[in-house]
N, C-alpha and C positions, 0 to 999 in steps of 0.2 A: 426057595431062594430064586430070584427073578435072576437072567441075563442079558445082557444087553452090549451092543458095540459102541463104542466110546465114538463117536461126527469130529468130536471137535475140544478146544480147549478154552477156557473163559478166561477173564483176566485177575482170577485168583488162582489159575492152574488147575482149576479140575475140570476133570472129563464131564463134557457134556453129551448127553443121551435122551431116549425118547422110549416111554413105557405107558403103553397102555392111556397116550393122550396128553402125558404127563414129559414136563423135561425134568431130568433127574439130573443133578451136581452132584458128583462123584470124583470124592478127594482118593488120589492115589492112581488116577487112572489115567493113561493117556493117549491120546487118538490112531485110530486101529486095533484099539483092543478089546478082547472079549471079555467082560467081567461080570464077575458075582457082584452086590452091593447088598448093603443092611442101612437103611433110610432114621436118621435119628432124626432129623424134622422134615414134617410133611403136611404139605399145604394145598389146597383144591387146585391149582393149575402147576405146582412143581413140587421137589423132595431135594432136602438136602442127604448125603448120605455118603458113606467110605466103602472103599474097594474091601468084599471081603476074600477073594481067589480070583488071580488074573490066570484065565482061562488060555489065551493067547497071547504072547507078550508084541508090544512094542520092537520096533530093533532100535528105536532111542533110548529104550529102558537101560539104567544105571543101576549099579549097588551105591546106594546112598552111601557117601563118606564118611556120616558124622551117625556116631554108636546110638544118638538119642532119637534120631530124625523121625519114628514112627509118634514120639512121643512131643515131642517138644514144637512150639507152635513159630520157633524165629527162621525156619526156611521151608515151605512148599514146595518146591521145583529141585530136590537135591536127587529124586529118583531121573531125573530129565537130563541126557546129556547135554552138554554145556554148551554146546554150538547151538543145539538145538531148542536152548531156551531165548537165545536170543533171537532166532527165526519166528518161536514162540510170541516173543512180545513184538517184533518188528509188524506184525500180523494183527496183535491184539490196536497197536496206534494207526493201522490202514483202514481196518474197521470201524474202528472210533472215529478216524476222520471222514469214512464215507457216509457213514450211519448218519451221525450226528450232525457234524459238518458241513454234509451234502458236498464236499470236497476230496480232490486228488492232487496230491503233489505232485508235478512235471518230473522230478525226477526221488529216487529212493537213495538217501544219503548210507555210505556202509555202515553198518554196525561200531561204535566204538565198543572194543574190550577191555578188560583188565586182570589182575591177579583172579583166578578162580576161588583159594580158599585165604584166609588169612585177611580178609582185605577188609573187613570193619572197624576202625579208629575211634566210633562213637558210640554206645551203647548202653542203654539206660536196663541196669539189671534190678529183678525185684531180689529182696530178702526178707525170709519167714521162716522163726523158728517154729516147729510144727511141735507142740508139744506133745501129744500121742507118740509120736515119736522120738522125742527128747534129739532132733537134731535140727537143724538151722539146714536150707534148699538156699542157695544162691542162683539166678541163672534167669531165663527167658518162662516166659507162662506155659503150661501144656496146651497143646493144640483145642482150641473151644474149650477152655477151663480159666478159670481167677487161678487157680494152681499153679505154682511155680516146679518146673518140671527138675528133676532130682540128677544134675548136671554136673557131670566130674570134667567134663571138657568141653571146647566149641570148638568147631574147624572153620567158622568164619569169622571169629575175632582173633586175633595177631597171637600166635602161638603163647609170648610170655603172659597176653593178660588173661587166655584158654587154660593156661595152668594155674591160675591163681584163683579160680574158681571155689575149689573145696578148702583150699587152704585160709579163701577170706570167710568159706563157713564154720571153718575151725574158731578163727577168731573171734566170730562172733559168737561163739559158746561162751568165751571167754569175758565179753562185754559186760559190764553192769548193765546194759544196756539194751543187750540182746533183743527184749521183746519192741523195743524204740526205735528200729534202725530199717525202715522198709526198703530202701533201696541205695543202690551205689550208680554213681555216674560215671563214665569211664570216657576218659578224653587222652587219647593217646596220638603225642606232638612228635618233632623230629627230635627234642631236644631230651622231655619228660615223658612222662604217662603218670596222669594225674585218675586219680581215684577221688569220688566228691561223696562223702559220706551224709546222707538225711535222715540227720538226727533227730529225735522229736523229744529230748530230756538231755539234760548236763553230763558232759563226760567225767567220770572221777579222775582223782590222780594214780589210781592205776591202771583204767582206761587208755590214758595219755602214754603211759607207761609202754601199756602195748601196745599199740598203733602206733609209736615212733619204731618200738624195736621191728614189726613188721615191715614199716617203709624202710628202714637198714637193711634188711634181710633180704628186700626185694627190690631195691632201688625202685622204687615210687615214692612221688608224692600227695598224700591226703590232705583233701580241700573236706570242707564243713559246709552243710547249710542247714538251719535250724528251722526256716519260716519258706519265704518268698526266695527269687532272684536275686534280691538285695544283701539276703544274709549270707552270700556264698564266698568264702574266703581261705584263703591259705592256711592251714594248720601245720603240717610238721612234713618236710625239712621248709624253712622258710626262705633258704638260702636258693632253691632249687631252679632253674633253669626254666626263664616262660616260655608258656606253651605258643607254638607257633608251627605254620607250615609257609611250605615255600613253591615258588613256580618260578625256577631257575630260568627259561624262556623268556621271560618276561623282567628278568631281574627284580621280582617280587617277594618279599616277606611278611608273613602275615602274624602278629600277636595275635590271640586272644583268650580270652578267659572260658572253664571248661564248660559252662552253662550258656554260650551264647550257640549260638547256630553256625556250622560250619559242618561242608558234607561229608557222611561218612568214610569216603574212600577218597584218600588225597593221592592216590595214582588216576586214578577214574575221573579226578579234577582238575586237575593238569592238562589231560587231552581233552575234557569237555570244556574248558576255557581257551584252550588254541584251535580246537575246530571252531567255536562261536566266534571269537575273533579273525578267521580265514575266513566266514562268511560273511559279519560286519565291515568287514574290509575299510577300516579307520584312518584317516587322512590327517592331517599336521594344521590342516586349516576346517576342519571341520567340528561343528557344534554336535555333540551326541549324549541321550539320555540314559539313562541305565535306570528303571523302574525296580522296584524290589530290591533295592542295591547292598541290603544285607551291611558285613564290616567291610565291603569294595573288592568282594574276589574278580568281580569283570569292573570296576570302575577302576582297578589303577594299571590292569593290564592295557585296556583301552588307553590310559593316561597316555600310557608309555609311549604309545605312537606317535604323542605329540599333540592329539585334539585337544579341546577340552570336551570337560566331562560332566553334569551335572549327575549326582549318585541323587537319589528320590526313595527314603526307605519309612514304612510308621512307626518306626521304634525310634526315641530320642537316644536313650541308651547306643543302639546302633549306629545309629549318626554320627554320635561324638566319638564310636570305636573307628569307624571309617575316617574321619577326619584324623584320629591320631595316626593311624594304619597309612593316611597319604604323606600326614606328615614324616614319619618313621621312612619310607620309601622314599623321600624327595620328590613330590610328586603334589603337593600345597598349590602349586603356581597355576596346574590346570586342571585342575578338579575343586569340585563344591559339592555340598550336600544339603539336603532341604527334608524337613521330618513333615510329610503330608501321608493322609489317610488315602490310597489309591483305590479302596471299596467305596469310597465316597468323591472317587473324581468327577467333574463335571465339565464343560466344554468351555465357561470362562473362567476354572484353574488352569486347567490345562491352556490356553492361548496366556494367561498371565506367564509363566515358564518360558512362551517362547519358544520361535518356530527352529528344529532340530535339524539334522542331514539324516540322522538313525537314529533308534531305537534300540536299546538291547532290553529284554524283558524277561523277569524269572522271578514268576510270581509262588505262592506256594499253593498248594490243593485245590486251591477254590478258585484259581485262573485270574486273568485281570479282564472281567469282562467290565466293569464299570469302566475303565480306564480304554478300550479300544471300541466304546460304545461315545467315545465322546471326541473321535478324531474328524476335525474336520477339514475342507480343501486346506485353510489357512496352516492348520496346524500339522497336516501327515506330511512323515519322515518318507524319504523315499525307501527307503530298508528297515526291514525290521527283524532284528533276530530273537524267536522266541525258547527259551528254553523251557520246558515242562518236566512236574511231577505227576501230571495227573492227564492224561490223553484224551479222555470223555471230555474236561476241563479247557483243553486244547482245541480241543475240536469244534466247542461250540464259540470261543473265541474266534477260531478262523472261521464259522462261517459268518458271524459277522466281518471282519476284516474283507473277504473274499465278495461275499456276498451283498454288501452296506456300502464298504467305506473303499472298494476301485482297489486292491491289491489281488495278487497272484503269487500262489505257494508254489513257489518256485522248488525249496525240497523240505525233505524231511525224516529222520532216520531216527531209530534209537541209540541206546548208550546203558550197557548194563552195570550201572551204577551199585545193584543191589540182588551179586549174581546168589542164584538159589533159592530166590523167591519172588513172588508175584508184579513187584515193584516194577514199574515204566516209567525210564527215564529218557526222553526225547529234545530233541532241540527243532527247531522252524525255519523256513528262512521264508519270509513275505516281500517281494516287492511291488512299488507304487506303479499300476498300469502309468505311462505315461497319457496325457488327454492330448487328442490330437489339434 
């Protein structure tokens, strides 16, 4: 059994090491420590592989909170104290930015935090009844497995939907349906907590039977989708309360429906929308874009200032929820929205739009590099705030922005959107060197 000291930490959380020529990824381990490892894949210049005996521990080492965590694949970092994960990723986006980016932020924005455990609102759980076993697993995959790991509770979904875990596997014993039914969508609003069942066969009438008496028992409401996005709809109570979140700051309220995209932690998005806005610093007389604009979480906060706002998102469906979301708000008169593809921008769409004061930009995984590869004198905002899910993503953005197109990353910080696992969530801020 090989040993070795853990250098350093990657941006999935495991310990990085050095063996015999080889860099070895070691889940479980974390930097300063001594460890045993057993290699389950292994390739001529690295090994993937798990802690088997921490020789030396960490003084960040935690007792993981949640009973499954050696097993269950939805958090990496729950052995990592919680300060120290965001130190973690704060490190893993400086790297990406100098690596990648060939950039450095002039200054390091603080960390934003949030609830430690209880804080995911959105989560898409698989369901498999496993016949050899004659029972139904609800819950998150095992760690490297298609397996759905055998989950009586989570401590980072909102305690009443953590309890409903075996009891929605009960139910599905109960299902005519049982072998139909792969997954449950969980969208948990100020108002409901909607459950979206994906059906794949006709519920009977005493299917119906049960899944109302369960949403009585449990005060939820179950949403259906049979096919696509399109088939996803209200089932039973019909009466129930739409889902929606709010950002009281901003005198915003946001509907939407449980399949559309909205971040998983709405305390986490509350402060990541008034930091983006304290750095956009939005005027009464100012033109400003919001690219990726999503249903308008930063296009109606921005409104509110008084600019106007053009929202820029590629979902039609989007669009039209953004527009209803401005209208619902009072907020119609200065904001607009426009359904373009932003992977496919080029410099005479982009000058069609129309020259801005700023930019807010929150793109998803794959960055907006088409979109800030096509700014030119005529077209660049003097500010640009970027927020990110993906840092490598970020990174190679800024260093075109930086490096191309005359700006300066003035800062840059994380936001632990997604405490207890590997996830990096960051914001930017760029501005236009002046030309002298």
């Amino acid at each position: 059994m090989n040993t070795v000291v853990i250098e350093s930490l990657d941006q999935d959380g495991r310990g990085i090491a050095h063996y015999e020529g080889k860099v070895i990824f070691i889940e479980g381990a974390l930097i300063g420590e001594r460890v045993t490892y057993s290699s389950f894949r292994k390739k001529p210049s690295f090994e993937n592989a798990v802690a088997t005996s921490i020789l030396k521990k960490s003084y960040m080492r935690v007792e993981p909170k949640c009973a499954h965590f050696d097993m269950c694949g939805g958090c990496s970092m729950q052995h990592l104290d919680f300060r120290a994960q965001v130190a973690v990723k704060q490190r893993i986006l400086e790297d990406n930015l100098q690596r990648i980016g060939k950039v450095k932020p002039a200054s390091i924005l603080p960390p934003i935090y949030g609830e430690a455990w209880g804080y995911r609102q959105r989560a898409r759980l698989s369901v498999r009844h496993v016949i050899k076993k004659n029972k139904t697993l609800v819950g998150f995959h095992e760690k490297r497995s298609s397996f759905i790991a055998n989950m009586q509770s989570c401590e980072i979904l909102p305690p009443k939907i953590a309890r409903l875990l075996p009891l929605l596997a009960q139910m599905n014993e109960q299902l005519s349906i049982r072998d139909k039914l792969p997954q449950i969508e969980v969208a948990v609003g100020e108002h409901v907590d909607v459950l979206v069942l994906r059906i794949m066969d006709a519920l009977t009438p005493a299917d119906e039977v049960l899944l109302k008496a369960f949403a009585d028992t449990h005060q939820v409401q179950f949403w259906t989708q049979t096919k696509g996005p399109e088939t996803v709809k209200p089932f039973y109570p019909l009466d129930a309360p739409a889902l929606s979140y709010s950002m009281p700051e901003f005198g915003v309220t946001m509907p939407y429906a449980p399949t559309e995209f909205t971040q998983v932690n709405s305390m986490l998005n509350r402060l990541m929308v008034s930091k983006a806005l304290r750095l956009l610093a939005p005027k009464a007389d100012e033109l400003i874009a919001d690219f990726f604009c999503g249903l308008g979480n930063f296009t109606l906060p921005i409104a509110r200032s008084g600019a106007q706002v053009l929202g820029i998102e590629g979902s039609d469906a989007l669009v039209k929820r953004a527009e209803q979301n401005a209208s619902y708000n009072e907020l119609s008169a200065n904001t607009e929205f426009q359904t373009m593809n932003l992977f496919e921008m080029d410099e005479a769409a982009l000058a069609k739009l129309g020259k801005f004061n700023k930019w807010l930009v929150d793109p998803p995984r794959d960055g907006a590099f088409a979109l800030v590869n096509t700014i030119t004198p005529e077209t660049a905002p003097e500010r640009i705030v970027y927020v990110s899910c993906n840092p490598a993503t970020l990174a190679r953005d800024a260093e075109v922005l930086v490096h191309a197109k005359g700006y300066v990353l003035k800062a840059a910080g994380v936001m632990n959107m997604f405490p207890h696992t590997s996830h990096v969530e960051s914001i930017a801020l760029f501005e236009k060197i002046a030309e002298e």
